[in-house]
KELUMTI-795781 format. One record per atom (N, C-alpha, C, O): x, y, z; residue in one letter. Coordinates in steps of 0.02 Angstrom, whole numbers, padded with zeros to 5 digits, always signed. Example, Ala and Ser with C-alpha at 12.3 -4.5 7.8 and 13.67 -1.06 7.14 Angstrom:
+00660-00284+00390A/+00615-00225+00390A/+00660-00165+00390A/+00712-00166+00423A/+00642-00112+00354S/+00684-00053+00357S/+00645+00002+00394S/+00670+00057+00402S/
This chain:
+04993+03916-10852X/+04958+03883-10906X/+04910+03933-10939X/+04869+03964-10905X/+04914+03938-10993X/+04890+03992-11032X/+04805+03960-11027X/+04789+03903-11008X/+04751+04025-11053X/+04691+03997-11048X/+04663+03956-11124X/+04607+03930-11125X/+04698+03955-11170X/+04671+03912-11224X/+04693+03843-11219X/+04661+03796-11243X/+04769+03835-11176X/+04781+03756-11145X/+04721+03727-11103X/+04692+03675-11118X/+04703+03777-11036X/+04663+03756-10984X/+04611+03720-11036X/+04596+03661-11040X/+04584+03785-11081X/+04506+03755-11099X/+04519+03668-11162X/+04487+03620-11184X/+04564+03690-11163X/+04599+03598-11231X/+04602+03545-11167X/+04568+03494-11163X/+04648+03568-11117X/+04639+03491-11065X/+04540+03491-11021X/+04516+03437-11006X/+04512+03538-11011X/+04434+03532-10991X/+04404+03506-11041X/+04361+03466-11022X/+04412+03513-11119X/+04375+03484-11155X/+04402+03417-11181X/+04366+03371-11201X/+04484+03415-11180X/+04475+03334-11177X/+04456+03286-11116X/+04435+03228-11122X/+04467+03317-11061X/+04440+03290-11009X/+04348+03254-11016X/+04313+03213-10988X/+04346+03304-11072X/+04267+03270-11054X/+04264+03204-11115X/+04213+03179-11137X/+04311+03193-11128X/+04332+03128-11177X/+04342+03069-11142X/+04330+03012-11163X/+04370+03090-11071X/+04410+03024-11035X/+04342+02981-11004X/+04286+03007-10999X/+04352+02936-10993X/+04294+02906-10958X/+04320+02868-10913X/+04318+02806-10908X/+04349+02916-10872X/+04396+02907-10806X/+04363+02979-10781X/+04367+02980-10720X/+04340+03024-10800X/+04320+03079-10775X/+04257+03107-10781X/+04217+03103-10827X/+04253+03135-10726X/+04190+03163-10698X/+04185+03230-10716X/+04225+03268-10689X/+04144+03255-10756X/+04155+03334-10742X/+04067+03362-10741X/+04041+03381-10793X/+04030+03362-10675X/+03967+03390-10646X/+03947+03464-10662X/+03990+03499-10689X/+03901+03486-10652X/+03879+03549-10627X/+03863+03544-10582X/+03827+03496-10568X/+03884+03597-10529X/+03838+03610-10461X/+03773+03588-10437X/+03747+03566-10385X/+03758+03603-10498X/+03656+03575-10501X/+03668+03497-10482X/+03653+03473-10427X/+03692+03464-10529X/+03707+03405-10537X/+03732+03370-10492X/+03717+03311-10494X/+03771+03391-10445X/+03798+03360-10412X/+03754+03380-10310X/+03759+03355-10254X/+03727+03422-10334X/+03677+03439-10262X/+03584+03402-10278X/+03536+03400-10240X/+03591+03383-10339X/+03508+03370-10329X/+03513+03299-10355X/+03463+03270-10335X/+03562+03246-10400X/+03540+03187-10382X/+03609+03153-10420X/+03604+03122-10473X/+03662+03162-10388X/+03733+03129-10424X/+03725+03082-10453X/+03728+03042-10407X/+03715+03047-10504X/+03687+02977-10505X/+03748+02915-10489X/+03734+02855-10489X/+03820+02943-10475X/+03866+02913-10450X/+03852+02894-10370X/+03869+02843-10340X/+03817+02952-10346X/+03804+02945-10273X/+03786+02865-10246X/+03734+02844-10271X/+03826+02807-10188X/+03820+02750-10179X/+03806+02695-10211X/+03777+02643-10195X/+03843+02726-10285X/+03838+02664-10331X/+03912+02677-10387X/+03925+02683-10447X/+03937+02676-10337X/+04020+02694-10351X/+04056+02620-10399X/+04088+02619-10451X/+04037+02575-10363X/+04039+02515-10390X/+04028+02488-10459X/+04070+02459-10493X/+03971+02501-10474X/+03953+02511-10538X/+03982+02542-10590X/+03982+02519-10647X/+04008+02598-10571X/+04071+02652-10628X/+04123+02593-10616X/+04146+02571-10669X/+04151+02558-10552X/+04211+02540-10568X/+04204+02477-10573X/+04260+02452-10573X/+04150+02425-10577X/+04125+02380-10595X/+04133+02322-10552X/+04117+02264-10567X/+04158+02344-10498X/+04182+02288-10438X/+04154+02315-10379X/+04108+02356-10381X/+04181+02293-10324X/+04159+02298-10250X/+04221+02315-10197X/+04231+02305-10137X/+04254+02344-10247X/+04326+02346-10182X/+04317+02407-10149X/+04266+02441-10153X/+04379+02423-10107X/+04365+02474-10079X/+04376+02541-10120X/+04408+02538-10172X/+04354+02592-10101X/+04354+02676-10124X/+04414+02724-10071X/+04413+02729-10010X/+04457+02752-10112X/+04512+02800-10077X/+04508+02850-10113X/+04518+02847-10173X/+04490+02916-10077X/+04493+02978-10106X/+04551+03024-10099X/+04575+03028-10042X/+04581+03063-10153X/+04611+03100-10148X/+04572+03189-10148X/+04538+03206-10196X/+04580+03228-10099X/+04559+03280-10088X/+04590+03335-10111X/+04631+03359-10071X/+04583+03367-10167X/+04623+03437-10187X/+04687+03380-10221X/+04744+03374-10199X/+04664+03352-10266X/+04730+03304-10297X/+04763+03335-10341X/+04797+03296-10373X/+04768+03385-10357X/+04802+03437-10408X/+04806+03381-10455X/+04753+03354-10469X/+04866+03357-10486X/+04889+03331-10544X/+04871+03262-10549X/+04855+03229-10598X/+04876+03242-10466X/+04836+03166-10461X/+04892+03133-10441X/+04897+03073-10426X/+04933+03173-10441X/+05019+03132-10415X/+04989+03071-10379X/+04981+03015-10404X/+04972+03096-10308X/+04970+03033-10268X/+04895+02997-10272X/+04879+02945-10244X/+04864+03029-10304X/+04809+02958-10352X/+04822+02897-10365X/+04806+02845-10337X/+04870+02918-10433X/+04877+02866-10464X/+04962+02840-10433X/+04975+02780-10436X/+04998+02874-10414X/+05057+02819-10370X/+05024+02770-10326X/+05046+02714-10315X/+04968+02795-10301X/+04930+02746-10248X/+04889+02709-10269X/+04867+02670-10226X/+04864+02703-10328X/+04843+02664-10389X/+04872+02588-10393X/+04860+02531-10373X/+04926+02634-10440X/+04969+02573-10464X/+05017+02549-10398X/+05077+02536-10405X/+05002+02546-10369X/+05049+02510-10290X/+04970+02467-10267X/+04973+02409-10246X/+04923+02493-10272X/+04857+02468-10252X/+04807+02446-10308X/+04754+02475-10320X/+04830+02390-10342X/+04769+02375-10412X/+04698+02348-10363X/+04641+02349-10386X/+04708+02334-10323X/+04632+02305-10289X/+04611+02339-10245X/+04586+02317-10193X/+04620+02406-10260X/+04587+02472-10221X/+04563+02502-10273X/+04582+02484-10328X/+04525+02543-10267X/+04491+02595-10319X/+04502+02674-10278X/+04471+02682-10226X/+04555+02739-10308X/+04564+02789-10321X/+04528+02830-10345X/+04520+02818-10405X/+04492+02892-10323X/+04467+02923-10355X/+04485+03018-10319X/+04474+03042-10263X/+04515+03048-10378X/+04549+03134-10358X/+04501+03150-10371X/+04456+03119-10401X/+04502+03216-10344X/+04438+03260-10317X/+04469+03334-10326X/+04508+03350-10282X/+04459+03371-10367X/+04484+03428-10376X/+04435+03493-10429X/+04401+03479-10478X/+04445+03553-10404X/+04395+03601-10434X/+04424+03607-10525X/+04391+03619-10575X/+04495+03595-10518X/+04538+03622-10548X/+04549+03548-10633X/+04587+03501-10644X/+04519+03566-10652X/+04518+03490-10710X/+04560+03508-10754X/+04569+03459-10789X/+04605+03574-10781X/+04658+03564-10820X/+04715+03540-10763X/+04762+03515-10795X/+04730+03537-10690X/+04771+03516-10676X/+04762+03418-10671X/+04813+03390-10651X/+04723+03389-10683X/+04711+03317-10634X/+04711+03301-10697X/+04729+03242-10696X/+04701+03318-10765X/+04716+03318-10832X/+04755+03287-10838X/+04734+03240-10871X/+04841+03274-10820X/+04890+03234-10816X/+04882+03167-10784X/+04912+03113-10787X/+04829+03192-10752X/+04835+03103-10707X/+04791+03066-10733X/+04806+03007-10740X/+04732+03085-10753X/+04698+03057-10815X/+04702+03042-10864X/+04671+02992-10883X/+04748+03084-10915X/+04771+03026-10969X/+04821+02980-10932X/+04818+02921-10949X/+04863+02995-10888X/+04926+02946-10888X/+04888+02880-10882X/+04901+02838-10925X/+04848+02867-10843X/+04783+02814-10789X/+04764+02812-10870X/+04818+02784-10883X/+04739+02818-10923X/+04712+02795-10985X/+04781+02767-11010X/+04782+02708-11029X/+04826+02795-11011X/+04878+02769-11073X/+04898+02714-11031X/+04902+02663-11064X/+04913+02706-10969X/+04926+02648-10940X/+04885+02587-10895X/+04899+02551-10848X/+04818+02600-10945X/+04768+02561-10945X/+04753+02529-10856X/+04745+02471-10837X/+04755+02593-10816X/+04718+02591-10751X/+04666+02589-10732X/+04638+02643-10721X/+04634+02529-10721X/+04537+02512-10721X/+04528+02557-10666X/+04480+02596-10666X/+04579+02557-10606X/+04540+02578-10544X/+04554+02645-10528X/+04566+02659-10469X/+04555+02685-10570X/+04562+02780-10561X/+04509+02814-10604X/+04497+02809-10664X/+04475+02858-10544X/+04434+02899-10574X/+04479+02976-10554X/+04531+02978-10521X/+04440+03039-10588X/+04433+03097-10550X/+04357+03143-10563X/+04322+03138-10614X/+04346+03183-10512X/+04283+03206-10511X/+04305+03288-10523X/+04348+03300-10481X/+04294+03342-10561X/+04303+03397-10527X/+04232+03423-10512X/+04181+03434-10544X/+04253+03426-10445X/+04213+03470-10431X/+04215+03526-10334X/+04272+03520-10310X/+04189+03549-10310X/+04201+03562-10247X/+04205+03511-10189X/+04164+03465-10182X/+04247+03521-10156X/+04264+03470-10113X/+04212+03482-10056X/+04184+03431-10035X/+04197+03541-10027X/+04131+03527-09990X/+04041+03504-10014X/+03985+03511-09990X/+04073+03476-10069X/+04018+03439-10091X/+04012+03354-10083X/+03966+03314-10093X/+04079+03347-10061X/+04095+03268-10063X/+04032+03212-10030X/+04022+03152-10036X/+03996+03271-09991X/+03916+03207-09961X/+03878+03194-10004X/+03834+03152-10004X/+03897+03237-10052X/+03834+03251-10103X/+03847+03198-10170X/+03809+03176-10213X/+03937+03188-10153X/+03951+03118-10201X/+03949+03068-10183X/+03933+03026-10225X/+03963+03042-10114X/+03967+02998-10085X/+03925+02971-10044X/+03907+03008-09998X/+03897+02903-10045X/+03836+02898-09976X/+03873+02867-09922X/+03918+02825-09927X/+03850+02894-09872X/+03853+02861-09803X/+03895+02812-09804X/+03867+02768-09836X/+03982+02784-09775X/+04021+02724-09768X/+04039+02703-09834X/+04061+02645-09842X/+04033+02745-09885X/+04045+02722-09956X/+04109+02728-09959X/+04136+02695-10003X/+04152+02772-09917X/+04231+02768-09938X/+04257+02744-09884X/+04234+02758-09828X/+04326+02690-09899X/+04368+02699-09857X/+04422+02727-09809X/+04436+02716-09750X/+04453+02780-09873X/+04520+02838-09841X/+04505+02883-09891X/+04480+02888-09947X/+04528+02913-09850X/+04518+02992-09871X/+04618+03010-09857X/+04655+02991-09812X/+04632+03054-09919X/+04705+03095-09906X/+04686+03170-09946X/+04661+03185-10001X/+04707+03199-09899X/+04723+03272-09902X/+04800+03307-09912X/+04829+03342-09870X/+04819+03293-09961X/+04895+03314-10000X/+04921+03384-09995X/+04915+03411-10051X/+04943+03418-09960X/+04956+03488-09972X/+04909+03539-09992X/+04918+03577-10040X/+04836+03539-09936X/+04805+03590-09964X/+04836+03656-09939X/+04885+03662-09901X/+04788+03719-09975X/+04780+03785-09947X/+04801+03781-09867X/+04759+03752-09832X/+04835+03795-09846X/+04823+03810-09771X/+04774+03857-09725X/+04757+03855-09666X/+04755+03913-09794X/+04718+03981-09755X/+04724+04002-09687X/+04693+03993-09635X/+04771+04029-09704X/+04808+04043-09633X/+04750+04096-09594X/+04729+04092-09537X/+04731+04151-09651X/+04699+04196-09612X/+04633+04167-09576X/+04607+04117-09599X/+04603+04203-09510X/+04576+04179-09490X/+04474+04175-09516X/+04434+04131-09501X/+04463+04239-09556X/+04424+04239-09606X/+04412+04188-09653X/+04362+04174-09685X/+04475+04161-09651X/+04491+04112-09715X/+04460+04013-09657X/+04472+03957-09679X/+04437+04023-09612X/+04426+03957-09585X/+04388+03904-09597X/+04397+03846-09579X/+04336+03934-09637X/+04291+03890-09669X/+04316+03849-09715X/+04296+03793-09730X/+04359+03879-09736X/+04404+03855-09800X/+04443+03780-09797X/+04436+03727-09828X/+04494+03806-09734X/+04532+03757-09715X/+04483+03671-09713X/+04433+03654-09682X/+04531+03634-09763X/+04478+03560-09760X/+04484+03519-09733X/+04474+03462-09753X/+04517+03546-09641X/+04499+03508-09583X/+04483+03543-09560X/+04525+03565-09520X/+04421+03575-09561X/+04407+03625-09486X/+04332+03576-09486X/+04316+03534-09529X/+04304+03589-09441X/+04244+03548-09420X/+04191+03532-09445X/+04152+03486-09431X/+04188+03582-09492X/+04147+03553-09559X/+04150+03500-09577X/+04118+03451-09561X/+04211+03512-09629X/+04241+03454-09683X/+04227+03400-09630X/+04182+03362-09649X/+04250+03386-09571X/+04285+03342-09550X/+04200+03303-09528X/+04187+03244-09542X/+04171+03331-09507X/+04084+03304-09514X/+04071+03273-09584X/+04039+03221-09582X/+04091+03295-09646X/+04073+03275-09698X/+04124+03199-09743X/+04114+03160-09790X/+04178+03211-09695X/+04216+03185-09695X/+04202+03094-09652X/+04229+03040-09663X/+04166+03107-09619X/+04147+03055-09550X/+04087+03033-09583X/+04067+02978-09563X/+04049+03063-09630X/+03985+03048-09645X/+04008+02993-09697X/+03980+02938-09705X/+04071+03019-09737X/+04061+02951-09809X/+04106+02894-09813X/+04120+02858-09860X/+04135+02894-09722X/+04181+02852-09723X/+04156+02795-09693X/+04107+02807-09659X/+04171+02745-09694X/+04148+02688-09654X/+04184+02683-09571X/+04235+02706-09546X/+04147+02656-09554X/+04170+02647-09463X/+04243+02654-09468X/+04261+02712-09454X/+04300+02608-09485X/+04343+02601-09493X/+04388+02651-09552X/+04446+02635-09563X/+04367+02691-09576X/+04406+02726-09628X/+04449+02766-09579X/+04448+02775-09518X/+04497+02791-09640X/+04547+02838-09619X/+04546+02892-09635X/+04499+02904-09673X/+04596+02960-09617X/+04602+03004-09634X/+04654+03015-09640X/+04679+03016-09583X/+04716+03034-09704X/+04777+03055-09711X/+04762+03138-09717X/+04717+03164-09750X/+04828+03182-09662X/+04834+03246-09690X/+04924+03217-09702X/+04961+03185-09664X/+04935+03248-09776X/+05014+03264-09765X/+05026+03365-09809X/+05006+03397-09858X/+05060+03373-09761X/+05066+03461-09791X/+05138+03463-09743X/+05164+03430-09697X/+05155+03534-09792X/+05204+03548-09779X/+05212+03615-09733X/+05268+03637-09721X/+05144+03650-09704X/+05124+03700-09667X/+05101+03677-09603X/+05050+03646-09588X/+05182+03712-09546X/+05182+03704-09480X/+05110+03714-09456X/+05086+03683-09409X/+05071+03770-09499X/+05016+03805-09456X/+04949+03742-09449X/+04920+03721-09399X/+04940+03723-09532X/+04884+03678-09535X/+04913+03606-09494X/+04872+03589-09451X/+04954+03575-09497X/+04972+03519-09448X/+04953+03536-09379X/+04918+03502-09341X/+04984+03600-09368X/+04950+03601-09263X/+04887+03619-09265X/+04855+03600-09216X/+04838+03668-09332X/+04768+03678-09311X/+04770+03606-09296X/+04773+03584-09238X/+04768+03559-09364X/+04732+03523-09356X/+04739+03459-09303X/+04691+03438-09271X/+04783+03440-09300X/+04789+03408-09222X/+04774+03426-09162X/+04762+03386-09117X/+04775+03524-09152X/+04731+03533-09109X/+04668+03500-09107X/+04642+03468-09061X/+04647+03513-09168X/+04589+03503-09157X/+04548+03445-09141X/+04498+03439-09106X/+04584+03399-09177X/+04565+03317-09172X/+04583+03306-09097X/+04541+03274-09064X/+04627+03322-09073X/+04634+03302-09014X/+04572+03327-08949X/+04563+03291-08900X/+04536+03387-08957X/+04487+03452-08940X/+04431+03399-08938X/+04399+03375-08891X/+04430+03390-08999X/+04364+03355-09016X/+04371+03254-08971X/+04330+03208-08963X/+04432+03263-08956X/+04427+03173-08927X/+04412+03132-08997X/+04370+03087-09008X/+04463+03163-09043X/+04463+03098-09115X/+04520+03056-09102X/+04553+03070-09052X/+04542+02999-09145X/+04591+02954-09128X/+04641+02946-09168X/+04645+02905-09213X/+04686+02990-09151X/+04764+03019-09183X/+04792+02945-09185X/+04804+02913-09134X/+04803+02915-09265X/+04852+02832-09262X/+04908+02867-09277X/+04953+02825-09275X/+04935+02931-09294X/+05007+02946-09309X/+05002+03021-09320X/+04961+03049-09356X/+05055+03050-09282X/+05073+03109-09296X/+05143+03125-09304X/+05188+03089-09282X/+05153+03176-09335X/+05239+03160-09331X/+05256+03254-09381X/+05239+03259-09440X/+05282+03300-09353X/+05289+03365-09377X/+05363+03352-09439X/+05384+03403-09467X/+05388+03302-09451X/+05439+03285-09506X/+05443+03234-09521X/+05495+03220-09492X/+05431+03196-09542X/+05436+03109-09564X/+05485+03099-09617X/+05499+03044-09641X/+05503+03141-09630X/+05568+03123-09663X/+05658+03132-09606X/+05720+03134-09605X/+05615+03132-09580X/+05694+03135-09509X/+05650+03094-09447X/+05657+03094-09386X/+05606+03063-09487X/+05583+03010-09431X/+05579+02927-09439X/+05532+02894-09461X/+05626+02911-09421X/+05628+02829-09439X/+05560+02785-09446X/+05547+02737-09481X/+05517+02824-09394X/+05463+02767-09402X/+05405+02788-09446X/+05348+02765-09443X/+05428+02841-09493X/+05357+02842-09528X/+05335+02804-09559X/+05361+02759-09592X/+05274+02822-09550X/+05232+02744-09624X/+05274+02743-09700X/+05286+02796-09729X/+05293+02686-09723X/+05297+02703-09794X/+05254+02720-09842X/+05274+02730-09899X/+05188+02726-09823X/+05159+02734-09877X/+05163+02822-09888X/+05158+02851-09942X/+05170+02844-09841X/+05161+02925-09836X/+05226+02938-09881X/+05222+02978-09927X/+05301+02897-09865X/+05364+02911-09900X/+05364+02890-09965X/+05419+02895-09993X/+05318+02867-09996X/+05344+02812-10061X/+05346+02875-10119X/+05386+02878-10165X/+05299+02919-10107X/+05265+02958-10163X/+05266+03027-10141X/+05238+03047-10090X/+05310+03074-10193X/+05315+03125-10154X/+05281+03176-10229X/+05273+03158-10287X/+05266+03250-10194X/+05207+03254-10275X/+05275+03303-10297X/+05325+03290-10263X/+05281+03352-10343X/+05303+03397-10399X/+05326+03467-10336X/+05373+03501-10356X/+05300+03485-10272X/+05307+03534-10243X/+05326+03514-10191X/+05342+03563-10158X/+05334+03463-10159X/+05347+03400-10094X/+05437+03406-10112X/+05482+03432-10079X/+05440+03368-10185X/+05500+03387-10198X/+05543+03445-10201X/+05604+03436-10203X/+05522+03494-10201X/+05547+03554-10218X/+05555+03571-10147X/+05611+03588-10128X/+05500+03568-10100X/+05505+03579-10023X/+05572+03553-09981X/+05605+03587-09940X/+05582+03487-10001X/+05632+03438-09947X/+05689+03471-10021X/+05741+03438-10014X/+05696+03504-10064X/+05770+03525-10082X/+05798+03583-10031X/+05853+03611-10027X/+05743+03589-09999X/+05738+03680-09978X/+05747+03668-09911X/+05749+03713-09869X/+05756+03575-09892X/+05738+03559-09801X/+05688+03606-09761X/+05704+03631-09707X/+05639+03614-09786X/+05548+03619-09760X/+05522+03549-09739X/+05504+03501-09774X/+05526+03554-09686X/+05481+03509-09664X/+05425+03464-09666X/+05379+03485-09632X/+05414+03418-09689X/+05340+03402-09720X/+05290+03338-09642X/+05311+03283-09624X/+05248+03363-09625X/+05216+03350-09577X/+05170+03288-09614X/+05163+03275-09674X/+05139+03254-09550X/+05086+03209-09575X/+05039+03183-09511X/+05056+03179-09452X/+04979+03168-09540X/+04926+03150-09481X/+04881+03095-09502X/+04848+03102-09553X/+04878+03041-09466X/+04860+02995-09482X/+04783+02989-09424X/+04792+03013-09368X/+04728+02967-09435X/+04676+02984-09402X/+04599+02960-09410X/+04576+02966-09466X/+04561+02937-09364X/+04490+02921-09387X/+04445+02955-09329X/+04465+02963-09272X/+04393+02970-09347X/+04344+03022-09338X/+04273+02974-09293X/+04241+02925-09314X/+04269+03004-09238X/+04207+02968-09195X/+04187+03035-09178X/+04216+03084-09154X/+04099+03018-09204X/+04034+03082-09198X/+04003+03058-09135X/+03954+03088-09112X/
């Protein structure tokens, strides 16, 4: 995507009023979205985040399958989530937001039990080991992660990298968290959830043409 597209979808983005687009400042010294999520979406239902939602694929598929949930993608990247934002306008979706901004900022959007699920779609894997901070299940995230979920929330990982599926189940398991599903292929597994199968994103597809494996972890977090 050339850079005079990027900067046409960032500046219509700041048209949508489905979208969030912060400064750093802004979003570390007083979000004014912060535990009053409700209010943007004008109801009381529950909150599902998408983490690194690129285009918003599984945003808004999980949207429109879920009108009495509220969706909201989370991405640095606002010419990509650009697509999922107008589509969610042209097809007059009350309950989709997107925020760009850093995902290790998500405490800083969210208060305490304000979300329900959390999904993590094919991030970065950062394989290298320099690269660990990065990864957005390593023990960080996953603290920040536990902070904005409610008792009962969830955690979806689905990726298509052998490596990030075993960190991270190592790790949940290390830590004594409570694995509700694991499964290293769910598409050669009868019992996967449907909700993980319904919606597959733009590179998911391209993966299972190629028979790559696509992993998934289903999971909630006790501090």
């Amino acid at each position: 995507m050339g850079s005079k597209n990027k900067l046409k979808r960032f500046n219509e983005n700041e048209t949508f009023a489905n979208v969030i687009q912060p400064s750093r400042e802004e979003v570390t010294s007083d979000f004014p979205h912060k535990g009053k999520w409700k209010l943007f979406f004008k109801n009381d239902n529950p909150i599902v985040l998408e983490l690194g939602c690129g285009k918003g694929e599984y945003t808004i598929a999980l949207a429109k399958k879920n009108p009495e949930i509220n969706f909201i993608g989370i991405d640095i990247k606002g010419a990509r989530f650009w697509r999922g934002a107008k589509t969610a306008l042209e097809e007059k979706m009350d309950n989709v937001a997107f925020v760009r901004t850093q995902i290790e900022l998500i405490d800083c959007c969210f208060a305490e039990n304000e979300v329900s699920e959390i999904w993590i779609t094919f991030p970065d894997p950062q394989i290298k080991y320099k690269r660990t901070k990065h990864r957005l299940t390593n023990e960080d995230f996953l603290k920040k992660y536990h902070h904005v979920l409610h008792e009962e929330g969830i955690v979806h990982l689905k990726t298509d990298s052998e490596f990030m599926h075993g960190y991270t189940l190592g790790l949940l398991h290390g830590q004594g968290q409570e694995v509700l599903y694991a499964h290293h292929d769910i598409y050669n597994n009868p019992h996967a959830p449907e909700v993980v199968l319904h919606t597959q994103t733009f590179y998911e597809k391209q993966y299972l043409e190629i028979d790559k494996a696509i992993t998934y972890i289903k999971f909630k977090l006790k501090y």
